[in-house]
VEXGU-573167 format. One record per residue (C-alpha): residue number from 1; x, y, z. Coordinates in pm, 1 decimal, always signed. Example, Ala and Ser with C-alpha at 12.3 -4.5 7.8 and 13.67 -1.06 7.14 Angstrom:
2
(site 1 (+1230.0 -450.0 +780.0))
(site 2 (+1367.0 -106.0 +714.0))
***
This chain:
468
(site 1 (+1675.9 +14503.3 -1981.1))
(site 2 (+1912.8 +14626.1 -2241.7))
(site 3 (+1726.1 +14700.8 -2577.7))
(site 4 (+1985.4 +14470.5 -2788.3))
(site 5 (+1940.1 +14188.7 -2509.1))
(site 6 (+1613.2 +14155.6 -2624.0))
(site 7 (+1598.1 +13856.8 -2856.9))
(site 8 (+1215.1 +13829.1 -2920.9))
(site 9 (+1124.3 +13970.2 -3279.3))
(site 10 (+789.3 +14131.9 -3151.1))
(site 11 (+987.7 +14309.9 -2881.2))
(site 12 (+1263.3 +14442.8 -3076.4))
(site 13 (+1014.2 +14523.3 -3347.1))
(site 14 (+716.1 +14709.1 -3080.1))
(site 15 (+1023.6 +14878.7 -2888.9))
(site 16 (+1123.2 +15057.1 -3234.9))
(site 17 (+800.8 +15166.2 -3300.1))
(site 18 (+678.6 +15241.4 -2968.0))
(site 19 (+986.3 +15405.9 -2895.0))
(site 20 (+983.0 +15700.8 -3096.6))
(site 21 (+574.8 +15728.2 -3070.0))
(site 22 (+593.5 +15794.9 -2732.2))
(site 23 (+948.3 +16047.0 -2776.3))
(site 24 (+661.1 +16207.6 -3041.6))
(site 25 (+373.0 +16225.2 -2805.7))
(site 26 (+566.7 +16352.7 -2473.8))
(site 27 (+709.6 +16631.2 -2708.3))
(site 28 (+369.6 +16693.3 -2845.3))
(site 29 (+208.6 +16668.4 -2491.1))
(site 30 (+547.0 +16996.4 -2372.1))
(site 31 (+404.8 +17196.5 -2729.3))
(site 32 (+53.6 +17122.7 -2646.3))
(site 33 (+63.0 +17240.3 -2265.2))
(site 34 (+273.4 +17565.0 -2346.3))
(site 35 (-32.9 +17591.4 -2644.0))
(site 36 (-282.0 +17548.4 -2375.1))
(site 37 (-165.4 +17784.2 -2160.5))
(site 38 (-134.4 +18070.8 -2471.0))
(site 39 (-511.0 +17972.3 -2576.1))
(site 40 (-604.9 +18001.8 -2210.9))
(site 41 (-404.5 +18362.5 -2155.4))
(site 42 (-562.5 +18471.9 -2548.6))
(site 43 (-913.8 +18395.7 -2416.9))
(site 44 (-894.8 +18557.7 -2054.5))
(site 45 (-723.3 +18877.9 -2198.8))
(site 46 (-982.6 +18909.9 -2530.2))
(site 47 (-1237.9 +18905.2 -2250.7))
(site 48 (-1062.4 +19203.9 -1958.5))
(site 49 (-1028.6 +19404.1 -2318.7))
(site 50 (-1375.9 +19363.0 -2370.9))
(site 51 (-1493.4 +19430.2 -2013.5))
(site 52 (-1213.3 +19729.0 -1999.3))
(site 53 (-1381.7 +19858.7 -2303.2))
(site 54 (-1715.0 +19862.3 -2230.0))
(site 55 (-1640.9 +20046.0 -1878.1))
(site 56 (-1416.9 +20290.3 -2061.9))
(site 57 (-1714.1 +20384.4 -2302.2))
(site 58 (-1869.6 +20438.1 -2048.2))
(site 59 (-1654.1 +20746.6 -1870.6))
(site 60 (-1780.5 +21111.7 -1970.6))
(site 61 (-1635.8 +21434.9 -1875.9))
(site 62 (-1922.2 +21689.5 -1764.1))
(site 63 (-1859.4 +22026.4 -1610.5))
(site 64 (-1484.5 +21879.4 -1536.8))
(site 65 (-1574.1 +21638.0 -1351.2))
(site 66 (-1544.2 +21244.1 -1436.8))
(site 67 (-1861.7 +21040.4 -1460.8))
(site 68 (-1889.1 +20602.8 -1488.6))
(site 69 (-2162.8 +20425.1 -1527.0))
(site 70 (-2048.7 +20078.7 -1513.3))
(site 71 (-2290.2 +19896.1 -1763.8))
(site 72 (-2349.9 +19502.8 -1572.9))
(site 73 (-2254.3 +19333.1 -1893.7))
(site 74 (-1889.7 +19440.0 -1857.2))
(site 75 (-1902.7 +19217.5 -1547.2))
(site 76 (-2104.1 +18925.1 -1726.2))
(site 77 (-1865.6 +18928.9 -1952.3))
(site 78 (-1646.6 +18792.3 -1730.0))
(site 79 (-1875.1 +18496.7 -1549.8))
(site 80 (-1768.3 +18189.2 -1507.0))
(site 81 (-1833.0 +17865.8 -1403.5))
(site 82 (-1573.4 +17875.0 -1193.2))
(site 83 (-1659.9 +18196.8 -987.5))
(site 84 (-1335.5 +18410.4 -1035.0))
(site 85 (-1371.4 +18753.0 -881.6))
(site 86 (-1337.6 +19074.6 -1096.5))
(site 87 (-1206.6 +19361.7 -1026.9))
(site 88 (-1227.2 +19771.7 -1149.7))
(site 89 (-1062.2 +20069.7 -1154.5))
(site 90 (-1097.8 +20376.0 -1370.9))
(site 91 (-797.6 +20632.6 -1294.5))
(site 92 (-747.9 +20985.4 -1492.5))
(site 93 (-423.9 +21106.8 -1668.5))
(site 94 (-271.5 +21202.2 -1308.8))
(site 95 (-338.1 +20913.7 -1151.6))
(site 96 (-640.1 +20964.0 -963.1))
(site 97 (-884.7 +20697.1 -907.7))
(site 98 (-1244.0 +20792.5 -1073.5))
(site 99 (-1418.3 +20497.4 -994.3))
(site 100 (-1371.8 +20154.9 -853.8))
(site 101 (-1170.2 +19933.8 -620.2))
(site 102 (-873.4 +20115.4 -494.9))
(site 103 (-670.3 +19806.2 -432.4))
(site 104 (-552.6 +19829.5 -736.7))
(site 105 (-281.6 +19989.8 -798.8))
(site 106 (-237.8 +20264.0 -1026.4))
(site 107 (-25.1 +20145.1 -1384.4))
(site 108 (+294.0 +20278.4 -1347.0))
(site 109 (+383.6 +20249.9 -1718.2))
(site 110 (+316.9 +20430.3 -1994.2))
(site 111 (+69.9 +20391.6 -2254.7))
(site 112 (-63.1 +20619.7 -2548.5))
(site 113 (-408.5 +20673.7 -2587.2))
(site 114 (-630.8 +20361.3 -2706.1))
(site 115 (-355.9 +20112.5 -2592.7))
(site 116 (-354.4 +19860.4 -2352.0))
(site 117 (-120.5 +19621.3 -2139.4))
(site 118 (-164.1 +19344.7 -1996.7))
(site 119 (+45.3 +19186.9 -1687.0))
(site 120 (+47.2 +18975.4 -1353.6))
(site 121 (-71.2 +19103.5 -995.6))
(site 122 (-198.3 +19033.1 -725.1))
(site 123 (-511.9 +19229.0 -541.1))
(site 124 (-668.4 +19149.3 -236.9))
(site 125 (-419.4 +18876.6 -199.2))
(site 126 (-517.5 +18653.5 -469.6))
(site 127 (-328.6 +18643.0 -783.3))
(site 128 (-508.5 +18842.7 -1098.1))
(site 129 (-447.3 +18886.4 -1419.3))
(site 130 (-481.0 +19281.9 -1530.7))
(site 131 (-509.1 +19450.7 -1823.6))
(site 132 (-435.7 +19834.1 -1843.3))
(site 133 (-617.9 +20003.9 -2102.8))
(site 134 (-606.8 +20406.8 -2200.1))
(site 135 (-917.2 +20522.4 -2345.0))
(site 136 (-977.4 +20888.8 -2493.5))
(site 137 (-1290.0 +21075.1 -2320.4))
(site 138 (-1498.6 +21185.0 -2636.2))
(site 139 (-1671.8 +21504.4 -2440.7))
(site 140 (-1293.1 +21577.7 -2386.0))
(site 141 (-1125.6 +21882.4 -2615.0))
(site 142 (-827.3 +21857.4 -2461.3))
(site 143 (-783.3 +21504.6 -2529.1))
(site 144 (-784.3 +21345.5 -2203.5))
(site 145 (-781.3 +21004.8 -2164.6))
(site 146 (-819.6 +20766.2 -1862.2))
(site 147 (-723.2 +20458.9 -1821.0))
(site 148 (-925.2 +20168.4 -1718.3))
(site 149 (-813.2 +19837.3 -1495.0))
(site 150 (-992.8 +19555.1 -1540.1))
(site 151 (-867.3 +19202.7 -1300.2))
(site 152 (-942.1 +18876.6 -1259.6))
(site 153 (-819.2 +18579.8 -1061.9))
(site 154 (-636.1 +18260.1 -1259.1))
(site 155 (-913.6 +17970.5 -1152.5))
(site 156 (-1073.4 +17994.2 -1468.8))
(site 157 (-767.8 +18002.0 -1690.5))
(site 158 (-586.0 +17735.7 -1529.3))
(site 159 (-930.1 +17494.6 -1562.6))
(site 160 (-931.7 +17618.2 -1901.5))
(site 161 (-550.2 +17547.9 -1963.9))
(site 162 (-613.4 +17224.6 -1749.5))
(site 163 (-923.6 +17086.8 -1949.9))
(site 164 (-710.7 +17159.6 -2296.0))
(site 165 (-443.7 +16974.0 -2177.7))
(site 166 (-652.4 +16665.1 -2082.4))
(site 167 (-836.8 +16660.2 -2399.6))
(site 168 (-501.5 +16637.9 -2574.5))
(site 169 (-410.3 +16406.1 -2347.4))
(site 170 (-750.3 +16179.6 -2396.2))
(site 171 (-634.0 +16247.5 -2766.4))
(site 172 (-337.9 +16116.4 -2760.3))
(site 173 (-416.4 +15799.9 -2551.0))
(site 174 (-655.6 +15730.0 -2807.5))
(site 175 (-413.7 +15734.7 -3054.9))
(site 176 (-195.8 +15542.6 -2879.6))
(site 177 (-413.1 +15249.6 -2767.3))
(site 178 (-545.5 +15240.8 -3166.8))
(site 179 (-220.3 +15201.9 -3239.7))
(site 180 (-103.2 +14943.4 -3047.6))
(site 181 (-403.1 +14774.8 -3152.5))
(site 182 (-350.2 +14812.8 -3456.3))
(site 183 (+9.8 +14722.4 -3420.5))
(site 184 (-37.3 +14381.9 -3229.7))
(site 185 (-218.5 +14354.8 -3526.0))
(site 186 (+14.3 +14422.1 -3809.4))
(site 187 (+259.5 +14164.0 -3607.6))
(site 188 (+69.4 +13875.4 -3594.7))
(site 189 (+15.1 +14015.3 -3974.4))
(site 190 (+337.6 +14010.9 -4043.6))
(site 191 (+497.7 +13731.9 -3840.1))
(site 192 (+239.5 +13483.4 -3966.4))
(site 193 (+469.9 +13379.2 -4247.0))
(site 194 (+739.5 +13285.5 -3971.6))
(site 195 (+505.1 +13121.7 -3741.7))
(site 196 (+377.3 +12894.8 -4018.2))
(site 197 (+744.3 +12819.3 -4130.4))
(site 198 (+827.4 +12726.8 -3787.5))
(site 199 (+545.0 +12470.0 -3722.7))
(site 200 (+604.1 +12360.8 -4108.6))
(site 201 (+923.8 +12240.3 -3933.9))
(site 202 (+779.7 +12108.2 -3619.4))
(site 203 (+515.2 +11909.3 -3835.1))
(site 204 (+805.9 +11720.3 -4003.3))
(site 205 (+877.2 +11395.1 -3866.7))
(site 206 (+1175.8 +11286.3 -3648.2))
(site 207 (+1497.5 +11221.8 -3875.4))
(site 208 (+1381.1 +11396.4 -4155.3))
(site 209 (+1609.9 +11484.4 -4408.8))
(site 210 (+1455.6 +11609.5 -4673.4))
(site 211 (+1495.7 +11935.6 -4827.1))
(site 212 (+1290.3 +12273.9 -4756.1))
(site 213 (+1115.5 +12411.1 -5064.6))
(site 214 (+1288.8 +12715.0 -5055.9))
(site 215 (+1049.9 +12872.2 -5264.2))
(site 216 (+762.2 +12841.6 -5026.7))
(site 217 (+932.9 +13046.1 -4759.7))
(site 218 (+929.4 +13427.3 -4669.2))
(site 219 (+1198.8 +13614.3 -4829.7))
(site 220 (+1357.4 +13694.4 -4539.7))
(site 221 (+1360.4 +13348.6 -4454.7))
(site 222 (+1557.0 +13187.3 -4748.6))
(site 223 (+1877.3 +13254.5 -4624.8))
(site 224 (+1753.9 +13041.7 -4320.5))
(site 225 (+1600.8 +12762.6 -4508.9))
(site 226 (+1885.5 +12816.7 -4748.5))
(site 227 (+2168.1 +12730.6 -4455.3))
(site 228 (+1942.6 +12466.1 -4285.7))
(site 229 (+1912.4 +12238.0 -4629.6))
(site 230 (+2319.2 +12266.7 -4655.4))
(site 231 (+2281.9 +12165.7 -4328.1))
(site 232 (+2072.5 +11867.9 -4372.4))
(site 233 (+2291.8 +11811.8 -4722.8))
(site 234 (+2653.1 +11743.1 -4460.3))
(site 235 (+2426.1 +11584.5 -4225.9))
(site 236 (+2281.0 +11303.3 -4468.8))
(site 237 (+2654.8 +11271.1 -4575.1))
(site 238 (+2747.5 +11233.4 -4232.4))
(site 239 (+2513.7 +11010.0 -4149.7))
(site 240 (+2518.4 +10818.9 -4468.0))
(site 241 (+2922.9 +10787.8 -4375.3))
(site 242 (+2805.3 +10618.8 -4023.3))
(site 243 (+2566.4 +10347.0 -4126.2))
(site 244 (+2824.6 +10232.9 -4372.0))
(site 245 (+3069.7 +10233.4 -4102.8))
(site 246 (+2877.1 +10051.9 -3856.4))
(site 247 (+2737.0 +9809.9 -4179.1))
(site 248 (+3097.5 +9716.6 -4230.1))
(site 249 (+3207.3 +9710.4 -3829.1))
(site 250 (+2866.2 +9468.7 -3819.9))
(site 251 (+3003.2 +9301.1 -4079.4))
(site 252 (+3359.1 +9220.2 -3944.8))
(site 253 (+3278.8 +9163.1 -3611.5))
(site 254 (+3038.9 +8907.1 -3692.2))
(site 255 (+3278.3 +8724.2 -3920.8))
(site 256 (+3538.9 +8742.8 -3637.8))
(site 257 (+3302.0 +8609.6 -3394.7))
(site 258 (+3219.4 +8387.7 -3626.3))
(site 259 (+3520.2 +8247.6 -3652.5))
(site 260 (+3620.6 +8212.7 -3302.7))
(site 261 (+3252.2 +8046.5 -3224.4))
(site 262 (+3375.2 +7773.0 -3502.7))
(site 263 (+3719.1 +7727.1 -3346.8))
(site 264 (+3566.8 +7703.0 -3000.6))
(site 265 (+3352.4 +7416.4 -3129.3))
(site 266 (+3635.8 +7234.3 -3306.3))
(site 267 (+3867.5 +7227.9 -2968.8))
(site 268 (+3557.1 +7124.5 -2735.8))
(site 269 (+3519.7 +6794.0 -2978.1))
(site 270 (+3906.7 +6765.3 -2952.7))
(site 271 (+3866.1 +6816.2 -2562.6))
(site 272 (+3629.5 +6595.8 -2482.5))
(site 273 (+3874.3 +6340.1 -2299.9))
(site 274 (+3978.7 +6640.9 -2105.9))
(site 275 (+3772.0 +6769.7 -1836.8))
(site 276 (+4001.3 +7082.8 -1763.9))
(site 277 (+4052.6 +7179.7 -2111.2))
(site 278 (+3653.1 +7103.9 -2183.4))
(site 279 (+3565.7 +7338.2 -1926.9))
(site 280 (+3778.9 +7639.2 -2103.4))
(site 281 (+3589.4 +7575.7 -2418.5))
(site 282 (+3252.6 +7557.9 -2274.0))
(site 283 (+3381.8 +7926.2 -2107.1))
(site 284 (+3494.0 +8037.4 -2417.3))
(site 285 (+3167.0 +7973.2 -2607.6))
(site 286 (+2928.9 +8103.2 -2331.7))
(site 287 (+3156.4 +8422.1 -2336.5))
(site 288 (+3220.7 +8415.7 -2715.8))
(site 289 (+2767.2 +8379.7 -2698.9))
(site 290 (+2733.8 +8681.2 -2497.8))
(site 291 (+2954.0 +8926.7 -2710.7))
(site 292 (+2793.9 +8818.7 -3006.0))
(site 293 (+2442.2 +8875.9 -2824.9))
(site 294 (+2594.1 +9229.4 -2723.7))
(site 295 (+2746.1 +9351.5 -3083.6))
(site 296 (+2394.3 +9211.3 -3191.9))
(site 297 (+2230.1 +9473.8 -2944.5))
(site 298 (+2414.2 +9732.3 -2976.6))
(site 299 (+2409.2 +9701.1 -3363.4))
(site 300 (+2076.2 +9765.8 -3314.9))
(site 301 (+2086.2 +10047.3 -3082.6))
(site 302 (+2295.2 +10262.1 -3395.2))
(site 303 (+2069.3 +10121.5 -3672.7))
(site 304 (+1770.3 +10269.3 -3398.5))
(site 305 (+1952.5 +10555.7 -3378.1))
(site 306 (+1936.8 +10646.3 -3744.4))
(site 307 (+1657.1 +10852.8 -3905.8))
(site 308 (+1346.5 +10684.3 -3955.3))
(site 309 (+1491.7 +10317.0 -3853.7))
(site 310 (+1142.7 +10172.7 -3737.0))
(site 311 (+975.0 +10297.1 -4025.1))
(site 312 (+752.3 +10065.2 -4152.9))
(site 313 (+742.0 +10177.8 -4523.9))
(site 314 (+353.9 +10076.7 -4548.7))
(site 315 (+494.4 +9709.8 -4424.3))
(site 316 (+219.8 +9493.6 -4241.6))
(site 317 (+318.2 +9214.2 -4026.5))
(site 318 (+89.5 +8945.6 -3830.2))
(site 319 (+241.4 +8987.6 -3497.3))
(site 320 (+132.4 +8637.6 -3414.1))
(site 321 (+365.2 +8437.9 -3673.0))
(site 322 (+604.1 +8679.7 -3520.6))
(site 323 (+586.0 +8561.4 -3208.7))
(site 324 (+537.5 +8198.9 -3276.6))
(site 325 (+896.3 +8207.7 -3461.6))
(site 326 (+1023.4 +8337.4 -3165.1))
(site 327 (+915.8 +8097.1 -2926.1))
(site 328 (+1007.4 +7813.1 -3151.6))
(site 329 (+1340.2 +7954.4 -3137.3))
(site 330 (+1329.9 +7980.5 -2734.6))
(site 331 (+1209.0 +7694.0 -2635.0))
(site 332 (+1528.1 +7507.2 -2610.6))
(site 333 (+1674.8 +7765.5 -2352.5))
(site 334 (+1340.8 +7713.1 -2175.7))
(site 335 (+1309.2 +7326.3 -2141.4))
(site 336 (+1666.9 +7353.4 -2038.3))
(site 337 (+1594.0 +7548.4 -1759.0))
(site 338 (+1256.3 +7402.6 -1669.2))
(site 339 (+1100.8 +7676.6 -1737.6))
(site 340 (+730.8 +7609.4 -1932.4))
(site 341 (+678.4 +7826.0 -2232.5))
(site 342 (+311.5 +7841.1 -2308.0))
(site 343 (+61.6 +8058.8 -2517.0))
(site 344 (-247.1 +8192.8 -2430.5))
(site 345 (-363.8 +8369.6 -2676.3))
(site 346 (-268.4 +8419.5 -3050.8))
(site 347 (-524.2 +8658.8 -3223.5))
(site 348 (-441.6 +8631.1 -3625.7))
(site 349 (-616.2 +8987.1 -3720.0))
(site 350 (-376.4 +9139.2 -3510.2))
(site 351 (-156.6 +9297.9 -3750.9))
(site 352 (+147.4 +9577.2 -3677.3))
(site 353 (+227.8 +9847.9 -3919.2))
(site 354 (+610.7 +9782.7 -3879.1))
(site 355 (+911.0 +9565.1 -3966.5))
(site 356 (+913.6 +9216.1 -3858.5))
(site 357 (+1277.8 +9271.4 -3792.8))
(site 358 (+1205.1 +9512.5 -3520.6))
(site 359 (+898.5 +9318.3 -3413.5))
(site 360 (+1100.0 +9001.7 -3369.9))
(site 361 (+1334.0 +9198.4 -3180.8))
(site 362 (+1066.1 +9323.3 -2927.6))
(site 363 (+981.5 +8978.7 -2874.6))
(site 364 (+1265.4 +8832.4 -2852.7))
(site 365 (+1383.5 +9035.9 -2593.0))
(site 366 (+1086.7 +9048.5 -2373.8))
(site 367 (+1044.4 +8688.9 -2377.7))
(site 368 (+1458.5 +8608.7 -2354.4))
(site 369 (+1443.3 +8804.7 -2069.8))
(site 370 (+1162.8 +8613.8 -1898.6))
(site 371 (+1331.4 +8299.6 -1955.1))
(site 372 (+1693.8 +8387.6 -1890.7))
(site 373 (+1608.1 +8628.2 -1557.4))
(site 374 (+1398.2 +8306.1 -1419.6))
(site 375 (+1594.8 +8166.9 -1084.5))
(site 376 (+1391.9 +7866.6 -1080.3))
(site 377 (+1150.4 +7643.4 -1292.5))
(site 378 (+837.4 +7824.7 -1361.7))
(site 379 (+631.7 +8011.5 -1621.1))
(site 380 (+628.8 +8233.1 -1914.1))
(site 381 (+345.7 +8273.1 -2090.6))
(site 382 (+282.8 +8520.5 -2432.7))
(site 383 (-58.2 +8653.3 -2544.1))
(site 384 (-134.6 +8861.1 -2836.5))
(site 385 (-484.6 +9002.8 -2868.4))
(site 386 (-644.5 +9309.2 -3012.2))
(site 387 (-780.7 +9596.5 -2760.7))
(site 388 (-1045.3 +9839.0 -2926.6))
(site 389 (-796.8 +9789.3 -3255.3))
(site 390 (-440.2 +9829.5 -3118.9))
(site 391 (-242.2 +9515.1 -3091.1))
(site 392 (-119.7 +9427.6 -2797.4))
(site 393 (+148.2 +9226.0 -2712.4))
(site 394 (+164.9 +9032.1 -2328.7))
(site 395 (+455.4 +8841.0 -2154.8))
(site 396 (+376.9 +8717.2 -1815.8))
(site 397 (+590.4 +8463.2 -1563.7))
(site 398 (+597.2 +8415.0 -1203.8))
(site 399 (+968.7 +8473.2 -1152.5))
(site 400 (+1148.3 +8709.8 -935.6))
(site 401 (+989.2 +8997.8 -1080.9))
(site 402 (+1123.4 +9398.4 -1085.2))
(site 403 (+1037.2 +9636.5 -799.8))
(site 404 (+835.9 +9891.1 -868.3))
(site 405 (+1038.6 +10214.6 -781.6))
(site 406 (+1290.6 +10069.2 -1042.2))
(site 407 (+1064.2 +10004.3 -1341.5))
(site 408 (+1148.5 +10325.1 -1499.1))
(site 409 (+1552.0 +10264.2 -1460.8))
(site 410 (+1528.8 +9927.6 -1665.2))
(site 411 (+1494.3 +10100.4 -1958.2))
(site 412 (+1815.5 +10296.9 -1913.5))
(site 413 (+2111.1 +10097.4 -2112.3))
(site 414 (+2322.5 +9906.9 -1942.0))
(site 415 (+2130.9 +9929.7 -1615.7))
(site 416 (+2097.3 +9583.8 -1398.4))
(site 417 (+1947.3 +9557.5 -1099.5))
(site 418 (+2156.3 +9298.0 -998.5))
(site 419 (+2501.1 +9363.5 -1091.8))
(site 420 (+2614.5 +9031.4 -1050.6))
(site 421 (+2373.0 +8862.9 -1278.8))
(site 422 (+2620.1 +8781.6 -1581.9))
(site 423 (+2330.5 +8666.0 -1731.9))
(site 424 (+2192.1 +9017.9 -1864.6))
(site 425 (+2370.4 +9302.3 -2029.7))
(site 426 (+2182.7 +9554.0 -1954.9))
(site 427 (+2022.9 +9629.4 -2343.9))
(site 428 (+1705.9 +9432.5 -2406.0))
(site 429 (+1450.2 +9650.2 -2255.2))
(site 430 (+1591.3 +9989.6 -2368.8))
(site 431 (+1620.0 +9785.1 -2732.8))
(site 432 (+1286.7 +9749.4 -2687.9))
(site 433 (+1166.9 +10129.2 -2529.7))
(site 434 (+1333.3 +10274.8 -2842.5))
(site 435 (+1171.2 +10058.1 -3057.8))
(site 436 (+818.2 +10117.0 -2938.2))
(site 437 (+884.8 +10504.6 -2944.6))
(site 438 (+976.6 +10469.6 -3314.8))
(site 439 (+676.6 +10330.9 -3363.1))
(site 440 (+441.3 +10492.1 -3177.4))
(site 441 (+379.9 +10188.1 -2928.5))
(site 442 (+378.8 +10245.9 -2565.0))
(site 443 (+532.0 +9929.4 -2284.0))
(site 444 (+468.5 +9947.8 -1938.3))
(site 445 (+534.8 +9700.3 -1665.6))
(site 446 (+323.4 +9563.2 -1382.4))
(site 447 (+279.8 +9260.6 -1118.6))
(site 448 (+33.7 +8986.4 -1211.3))
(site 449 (-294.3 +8949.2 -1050.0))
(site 450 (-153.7 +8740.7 -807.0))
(site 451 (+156.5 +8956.0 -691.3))
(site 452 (+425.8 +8667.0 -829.9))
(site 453 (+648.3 +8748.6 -1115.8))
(site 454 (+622.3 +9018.4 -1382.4))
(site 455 (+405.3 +9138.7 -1638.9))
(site 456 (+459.4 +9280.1 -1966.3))
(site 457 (+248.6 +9466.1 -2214.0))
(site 458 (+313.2 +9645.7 -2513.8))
(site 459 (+76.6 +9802.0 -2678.0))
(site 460 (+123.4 +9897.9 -3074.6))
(site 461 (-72.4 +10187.4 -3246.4))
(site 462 (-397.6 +10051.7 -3459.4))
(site 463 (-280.3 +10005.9 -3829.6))
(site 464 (-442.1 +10312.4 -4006.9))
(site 465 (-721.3 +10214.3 -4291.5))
(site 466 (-537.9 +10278.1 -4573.7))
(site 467 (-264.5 +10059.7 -4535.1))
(site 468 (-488.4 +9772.4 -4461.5))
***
């Protein structure tokens, strides 16, 4: 993934830092393994000049002839853990070999007297490191020197080179872990401001419009909290712009309707004598009923779809003087289909934290629907009851009833199951889903007991104690 794909704050921010740590630490790692090796090659050659000097005090010229006694420590010097071998040879000015392993090889450069060298070889077939050093003979007055080779294999100066290496390594992954502890750390530190901001805005409640406090947010946040209140500002005028124009579309409509409902009226009592003509009007008032029912419904699918429209404001309402107006208002369609509207049940503590607009709505269209959707005489009957302190609200009849694999579509607008029942329009129960989501109730839809029909039950949220 490209580094400015990356759209997560913690990543961009732990790249950035990371980044350049670890360019610093694999640079450090190349300084400290050429360091290693120089600290390794320092420590082998301080000890083949002390081993070369202890042989070399050790060389004495007597009667012309050379004499070594190699003292034990000059090989001690040189044990290791790691068993290298060592290697001698003490040669004269000319080149001879006074004592030692001839395998090694003369030194073919030069070198003053009380200087040394030190280089690469190999002897015995195993690579050595050598130093050459020239040492004067004391019982010498000519000022002969010889010069002494001390070798020894690489095993212990590459473990050396290899354990300083790893302990800067260890180092270094120390430092690293700590810090990306430490980092982690510093971001939850340092995002905490955002996270809070952002669940400041989750915790605000559908629709809100009110401003942020700019004040309260990060720094580098006010130019976000800044845009988002002129945000809300042309959104409240925009919405403020739509409620009047559906208030005044509501208005006009209804007035039209209005009108032609009265007209309608007039020329059925001028049609009576008239069969044909009487069966127009009565047409054109069922027709003129169910656009008025729809502009109703739909009117209240825009005043639902405003902010906060099922807010209760603190408003309690006795859902059973709710329902009772309702009824009272439906039982006309009911006896005129033959259809018995009965009660059985009308608690009077059970009281809903909402609107009796929106309650009466609820109602309205669960029980309509009963009624109207009923193919033949039968029963609707409306219970409302308290369950461990939620009102609930109940419609049951022993009509036709809804499958159950299409439960969930009835609450889609405009969705019939039968499209050519003029009777519905396809609103009610998704009037009624959106209500019960504004206010926190939840409807679901069953069979009764006895398989017949349909049963409905809503169930509203208790009314919290300090409204009550």
């Amino acid at each position: 993934m490209k580094l400015f794909q990356l759209r997560s704050l913690k990543s961009r921010l732990a790249v950035w830092v990371l980044l350049p740590s670890l360019a610093v630490i694999a640079i450090d790692l190349l300084v400290a393994w050429r360091g290693s090796e120089q600290i390794a090659t320092l420590v082998q050659q301080q000890l083949l000049h002390g081993a070369a000097t202890m042989i070399s005090e050790q060389v004495v010229l007597i009667d012309g002839e050379y004499e070594v006694s190699v003292p034990p420590a000059a090989f001690d010097l040189l044990r290791n853990r790691f068993k290298d071998r060592v290697f001698y040879a003490v040669y004269d000015r000319s080149g001879e070999l006074i004592a030692g392993d001839d395998s090694i090889s003369p030194y073919q450069g030069s070198l003053a007297a009380e200087s040394e060298a030190f280089f690469l070889g190999q002897v015995r077939g195993e690579p050595v490191r050598l130093i050459a050093y020239a040492h004067l003979v004391p019982t010498s007055e000519s000022g002969d020197f010889v010069v002494t080779q001390v070798a020894q294999t690489l095993r212990g100066h590459e473990a050396l080179q290899e354990e300083l290496l790893q302990s800067t390594v260890r180092r270094h992954l120390l430092l690293t872990v700590i810090t990306a502890v430490f980092l982690v750390a510093a971001f939850r530190w340092m995002l905490k401001p955002i996270v809070e901001f952002g669940r400041a805005l989750a915790s605000r409640q559908p629709g809100s419009l009110i401003r942020i406090q700019e004040s309260q947010a990060p720094s580098e946040l006010r130019p976000f909290a800044e845009a988002l209140n002129d945000y809300v500002e042309r959104l409240d005028r925009t919405l403020t712009a739509y409620e009047k124009f559906v208030a005044n579309t509501a208005h006009h409509l209804r007035n039209s309707f209005a009108v032609i409902g009265a007209q309608v009226n007039f020329g059925k009592r001028r049609a009576r004598e008239d069969a044909e003509q009487l069966e127009v009007f009565r047409a054109l008032e069922k027709a003129t009923g169910k656009c008025t029912r729809i502009i109703n419904q739909l009117l209240m699918l825009a005043t639902l779809d405003q902010p906060s429209a099922a807010s209760s404001g603190g408003e309690l309402t006795v859902m059973g003087s709710v329902v009772t107006s309702v009824i009272e208002e439906l039982a006309p369609l009911a006896q005129q289909k033959g259809i018995e509207l009965g009660v059985d049940a009308l608690d009077e503590k059970a009281i809903v934290a909402a609107s009796p607009r929106f309650l009466r709505e609820v109602a309205t269209n669960l029980i309509g629907n009963a009624i109207v959707h009923m193919k033949r005489p039968g029963e609707v009957t409306v219970a409302v009851s308290c369950r461990n302190e939620a009102v609930c609200l109940s419609v049951v009849d022993n009509g036709v009833g809804i499958p159950e694999d299409q439960r969930e579509k009835v609450f889609e607008r405009f969705y019939r199951i039968d499209e050519a029942d003029s009777e519905g329009t396809g609103l009610g129960l998704a009037i009624v889903r959106e209500i019960c989501d504004a206010l926190g109730a939840t409807i679901s839809l069953s069979a009764p007991p006895d398989g017949i029909g349909l049963r409905v039950d809503v169930v509203f949220p208790r009314v919290p104690a300090s409204l009550l």
